[in-house]
C-alpha positions as CSV (number, residue, x, y, z in Angstrom):
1,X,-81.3,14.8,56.0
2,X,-84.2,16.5,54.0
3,X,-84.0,19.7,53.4
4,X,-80.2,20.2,55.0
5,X,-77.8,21.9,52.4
6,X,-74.0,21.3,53.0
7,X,-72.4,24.2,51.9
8,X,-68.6,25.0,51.1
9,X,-67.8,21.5,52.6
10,X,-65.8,18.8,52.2
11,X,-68.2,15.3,53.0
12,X,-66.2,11.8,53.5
13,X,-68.9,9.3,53.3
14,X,-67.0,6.3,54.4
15,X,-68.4,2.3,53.9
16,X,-70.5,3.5,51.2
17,X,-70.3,0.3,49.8
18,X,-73.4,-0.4,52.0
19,X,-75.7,2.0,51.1
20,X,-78.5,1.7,48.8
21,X,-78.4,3.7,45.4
22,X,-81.6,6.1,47.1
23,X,-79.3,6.2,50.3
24,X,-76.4,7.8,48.0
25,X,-78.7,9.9,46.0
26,X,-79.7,11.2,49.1
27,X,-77.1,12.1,50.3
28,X,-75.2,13.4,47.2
29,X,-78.2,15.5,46.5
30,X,-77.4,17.4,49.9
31,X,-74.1,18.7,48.0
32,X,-74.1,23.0,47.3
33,X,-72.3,25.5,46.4
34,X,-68.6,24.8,46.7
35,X,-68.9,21.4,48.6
36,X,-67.1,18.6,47.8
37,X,-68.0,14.8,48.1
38,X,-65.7,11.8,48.9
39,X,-67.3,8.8,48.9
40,X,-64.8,5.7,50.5
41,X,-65.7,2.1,50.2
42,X,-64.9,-1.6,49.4
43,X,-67.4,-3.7,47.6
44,X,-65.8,-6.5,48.7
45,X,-67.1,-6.2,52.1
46,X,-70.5,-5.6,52.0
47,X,-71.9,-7.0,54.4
48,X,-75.8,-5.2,54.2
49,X,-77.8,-8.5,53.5
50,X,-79.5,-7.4,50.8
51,X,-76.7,-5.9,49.0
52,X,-74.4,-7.1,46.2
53,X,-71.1,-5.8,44.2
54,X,-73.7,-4.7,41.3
55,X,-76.5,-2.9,43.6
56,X,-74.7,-1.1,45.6
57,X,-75.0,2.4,46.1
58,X,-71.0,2.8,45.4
59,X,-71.5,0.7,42.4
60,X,-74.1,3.0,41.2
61,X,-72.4,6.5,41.9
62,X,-69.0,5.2,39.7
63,X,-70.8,3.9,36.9
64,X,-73.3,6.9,36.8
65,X,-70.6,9.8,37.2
66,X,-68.0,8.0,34.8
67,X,-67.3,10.5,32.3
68,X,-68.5,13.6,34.0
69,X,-65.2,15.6,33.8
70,X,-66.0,17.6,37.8
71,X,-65.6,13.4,39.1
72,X,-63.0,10.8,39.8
73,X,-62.7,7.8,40.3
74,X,-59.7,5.2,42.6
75,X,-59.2,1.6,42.4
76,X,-56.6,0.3,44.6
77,X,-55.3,-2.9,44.0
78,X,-54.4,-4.6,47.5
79,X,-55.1,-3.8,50.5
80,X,-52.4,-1.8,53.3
81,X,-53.5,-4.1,56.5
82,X,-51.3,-6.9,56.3
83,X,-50.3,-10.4,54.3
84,X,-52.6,-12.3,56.9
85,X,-55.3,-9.5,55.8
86,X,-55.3,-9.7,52.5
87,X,-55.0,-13.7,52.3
88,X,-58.2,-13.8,54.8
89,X,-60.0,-11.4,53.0
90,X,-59.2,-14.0,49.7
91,X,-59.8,-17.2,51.1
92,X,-63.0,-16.3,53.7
């Protein structure tokens, strides 16, 4: 990734809930001129050992860009799998 420029782009970085903050800045830092970043996740499933909801590298990029006005963040509130789904996902 060093020295690679993404330029007029649109990245999806998907489970990003299990990358390190330095893995995000990374790759967020790769981001030029008219390239835009999506980064997809669920901290709830982490499942990088060393990991938690609070070090996280998708933890880290929401609480850093809050309140930049060019960001945005989603929460949904329950999951589109299925009852079974969302009561494992609970109770596991």
């Amino acid at each position: 990734m060093r020295g690679r420029t993404f330029m007029n782009r649109y990245v999806i970085i998907d489970e990003a809930q299990n990358l390190t903050p330095k893995q995000m800045k990374a790759l967020l830092t790769r981001a030029g001129p008219g390239t835009k970043m999506v980064c997809l996740g669920n901290i709830a499933q982490i499942d990088t050992p060393y990991l938690t909801e609070t070090t996280s590298g998708l933890t880290y990029v929401v609480n850093h860009f809050r309140g930049w006005p060019h960001s945005g963040h989603i929460t949904l509130r329950r999951g589109e799998r299925s009852r079974l789904a969302d009561q494992a996902s609970e109770v596991l």
